[in-house]
C-alpha positions, 0 to 999 in steps of 0.5 A: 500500500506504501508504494501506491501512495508514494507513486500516487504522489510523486506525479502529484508533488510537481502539481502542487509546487513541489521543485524538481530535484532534492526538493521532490526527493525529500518530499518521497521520504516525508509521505513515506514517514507521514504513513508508517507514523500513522499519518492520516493520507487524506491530509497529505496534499494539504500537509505538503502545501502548507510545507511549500507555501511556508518551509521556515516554519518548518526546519525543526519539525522533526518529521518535515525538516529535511523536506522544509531545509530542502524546499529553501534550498531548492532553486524556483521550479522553471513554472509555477505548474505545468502546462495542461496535457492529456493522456491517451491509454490507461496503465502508462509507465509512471516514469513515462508519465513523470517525463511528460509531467516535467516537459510541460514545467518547461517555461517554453512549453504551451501545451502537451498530449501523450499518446497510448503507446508511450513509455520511458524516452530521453527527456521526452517520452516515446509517444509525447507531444510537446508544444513550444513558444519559438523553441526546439528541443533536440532531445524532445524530437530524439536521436533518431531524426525522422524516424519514419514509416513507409509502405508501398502496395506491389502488383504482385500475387498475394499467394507470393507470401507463401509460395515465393518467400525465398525470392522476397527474401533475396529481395530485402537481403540484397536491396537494404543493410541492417546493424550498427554502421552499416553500408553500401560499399557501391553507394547509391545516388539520391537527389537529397545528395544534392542538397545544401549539406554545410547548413550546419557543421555536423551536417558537412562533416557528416555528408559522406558518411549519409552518403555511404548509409544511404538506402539502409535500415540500421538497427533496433525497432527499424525493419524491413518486412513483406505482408498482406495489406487489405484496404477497406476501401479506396485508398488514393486510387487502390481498390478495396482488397487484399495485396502484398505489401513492403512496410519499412521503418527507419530514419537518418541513421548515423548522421542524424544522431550526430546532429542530435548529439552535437546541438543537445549538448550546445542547448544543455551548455545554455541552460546549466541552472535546469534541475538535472531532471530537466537536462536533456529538455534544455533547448535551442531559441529559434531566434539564435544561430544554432536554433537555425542551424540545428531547425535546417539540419533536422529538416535535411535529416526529413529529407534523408530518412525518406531517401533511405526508405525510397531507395529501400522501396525502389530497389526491392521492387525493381530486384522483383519486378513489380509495380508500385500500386500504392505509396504512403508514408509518414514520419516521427521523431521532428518537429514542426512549425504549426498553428494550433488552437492553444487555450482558446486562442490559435497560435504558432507553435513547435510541435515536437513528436517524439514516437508520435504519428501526425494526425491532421484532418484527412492525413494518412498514416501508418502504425505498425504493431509488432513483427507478428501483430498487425500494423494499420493504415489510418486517416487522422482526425485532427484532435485539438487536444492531441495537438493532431497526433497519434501513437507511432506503434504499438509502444514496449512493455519491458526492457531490451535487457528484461527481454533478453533475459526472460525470452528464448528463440525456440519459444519465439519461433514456435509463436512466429510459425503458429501466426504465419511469420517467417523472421530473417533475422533480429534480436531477442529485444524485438520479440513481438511479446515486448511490446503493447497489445496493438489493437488495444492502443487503436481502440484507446485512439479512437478519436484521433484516427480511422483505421483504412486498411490492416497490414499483416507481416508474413517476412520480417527483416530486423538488425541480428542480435547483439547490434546496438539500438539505433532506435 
């Protein structure tokens, strides 16, 4: 019963004015020692209120003391409450939670949402959306920069996924790389090569290093997968029906961490004064040099990501033949300039999406589920109160170590053959048991997406085990 209460209240202690740091911790210790004294809990809001409002009359207290001597101590939070978010799915990670609690302390932050899937991130969490006043926050859109989903509908037989494995298998081998620092060695040419990369100096530095990336897949969450997409209904064009399909997700690769790591370390060099728990929430001012430096370096990461999963697309179906039906695609891990309603008045914000799918009026989408659940194609909805946003997937449920230690390839095959699935490669950490059940994180978002059409993996390609997590 200690730990629900003490869980209860940690969220609570930052609405109640509670600073960040020691202050928060002490506060943790007093509830602890407030209940075994036999404290009555319906008074604990308004027992740390009271510390809060006036902790001098409290230094001698022998029960609030540290509390009381730390609140002194302890620096102005950056606002006074945070900003107002809402929270989409039950039973979220309570750490998760706590970093979109803290996000929205932010003096830059306006407003905030957190979707389904979320769980524990650097600084922001996987599935928040945070709104900001002509800020960017490196560590909010994430290392890696536009980190996207793509799927392209194929004119080949359906019967393919069954019949023709080992030839989609030699497809997705030949045309793509997977793991840590992996590349071309006869690069491929994409006009995105073409542009201006001296925008920033990591970009510059990095360019032949993109270059050799360029068409790959990396490690981690990313894969490249054949399945069954059946459209519900028209989509662009497609007919309702069932096709084969390749769904791929990835983003910037090396360079886009580099950009990640050099501006995060200029924005924490700028704010040395953030309670520690806000660190990797420090950010960059629009208005200042490496501001813009870093907004065009994450811009040409958006535009390096989608080379990598056309050329990924380009080169499968040319090695097979085939002809492309349909092509959608959409992105995460950014962030970008948008006019939201904010308190009743429309305004331009940052909107940064970290794991988190746009989500405007009529946009489409893709969110996957696992390598052995489905992923859909969605239309958004356009939720003021999402800030347009959905979930980027289905979210983890456990560590990549838990899983590691707790799951075994003969049980993880015999689960991938009962449902149909063939795995080419990946690690114990991307087993399908480590992540949310999927169609429960649809239906918590029925008001900010419609389901067009399901996709079902039948061949799935992720980084072997061992590779570091680029995700």
């Amino acid at each position: 019963m200690l730990s629900q209460v003490q869980r209860m209240n940690t969220k609570d202690l930052i609405r109640l004015g509670v600073p960040l740091g020691e202050a928060t911790r002490r506060a943790t210790d007093f509830i602890s020692k407030f209940i075994l004294a036999g404290g009555d809990k319906t008074r604990l809001a308004a027992e740390v209120q009271a510390l809060v409002a006036n902790p001098g009359a409290f230094t001698d207290d022998p029960l609030r003391g540290e509390f009381a001597r730390a609140l002194l101590k302890a620096p102005p939070p950056p606002r006074s409450e945070p900003v107002k978010y809402r929270q989409w799915g039950e039973n979220l990670e309570d750490e998760a939670v706590m970093q979109m609690e803290k996000a929205c302390l932010l003096p830059i932050a306006v407003a905030g949402a957190l979707m389904p899937d979320a769980h524990v991130g650097y600084g922001l969490p996987i599935g928040g959306v945070l709104a900001t006043e002509n800020a960017v926050i490196p560590y909010a859109v994430g290392v890696d920069i536009a980190c996207r989903m793509k799927m392209t509908v194929l004119d080949l037989p359906v019967n393919d996924l069954e019949r023709h494995l080992d030839r989609l298998t030699r497809a997705i081998e030949a045309e793509t790389r997977f793991g840590v620092g992996s590349s071309f060695k006869q690069r491929r040419s994409h006009e995105v090569l073409d542009a201006d990369w001296s925008a920033s100096p990591v970009t510059k530095q990095n360019k032949d290093r993109a270059w050799a990336q360029l068409g790959t897949s990396g490690s981690g969450n990313h894969f490249v997968e054949f399945g069954a997409f059946t459209a519900h209904g028209k989509i662009h064009g497609l007919e309702p029906g069932t096709y084969v399909a390749l769904l791929s997700h990835s983003g910037s690769r090396g360079t886009g961490a580099a950009v990640c790591d050099y501006y995060s370390k200029i924005a924490f060099r700028q704010f040395p004064s953030l309670p520690s728990e806000l660190n990797r929430l420090a950010w960059l001012s629009l208005d200042s040099q490496e501001g813009q430096e870093y907004w065009a370096a994450m811009e040409l990461m958006g535009r390096y990501a989608a080379a990598n999963h056309a050329l990924i697309h380009q080169h499968v179906a040319g090695n097979l033949g085939a002809t492309v039906l349909l092509d959608l695609e959409n992105h995460h891990n950014f962030a970008w300039k948008e006019r939201h309603l904010i308190d009743g008045v429309e305004r331009e914000v940052i909107v940064h999406r970290k794991g988190a799918t746009p989500a405007g009026e009529g946009v489409l989408g893709i969110i996957p589920g696992s390598m052995a659940s489905p992923g859909f194609v969605v239309s958004g909805k356009g939720n003021v109160e999402s800030l347009h946003s959905a979930s980027h997937g289905a979210g983890r449920v456990m560590s990549r170590s838990q899983a590691v230690k707790k799951f075994n390839w003969k049980d993880v095959n015999r689960f991938l053959r009962e449902r149909g699935v063939t795995l080419i490669s990946a690690g114990l950490d991307e087993v399908p048991m480590v992540y949310k059940n999927i169609r429960e994180v649809m239906a918590a978002q029925s008001d900010l997406v419609t389901v067009l059409g399901q996709f079902d993996p039948k061949l799935v390609k992720m980084a072997p085990s061992g590779e570091r997590p680029e995700d």
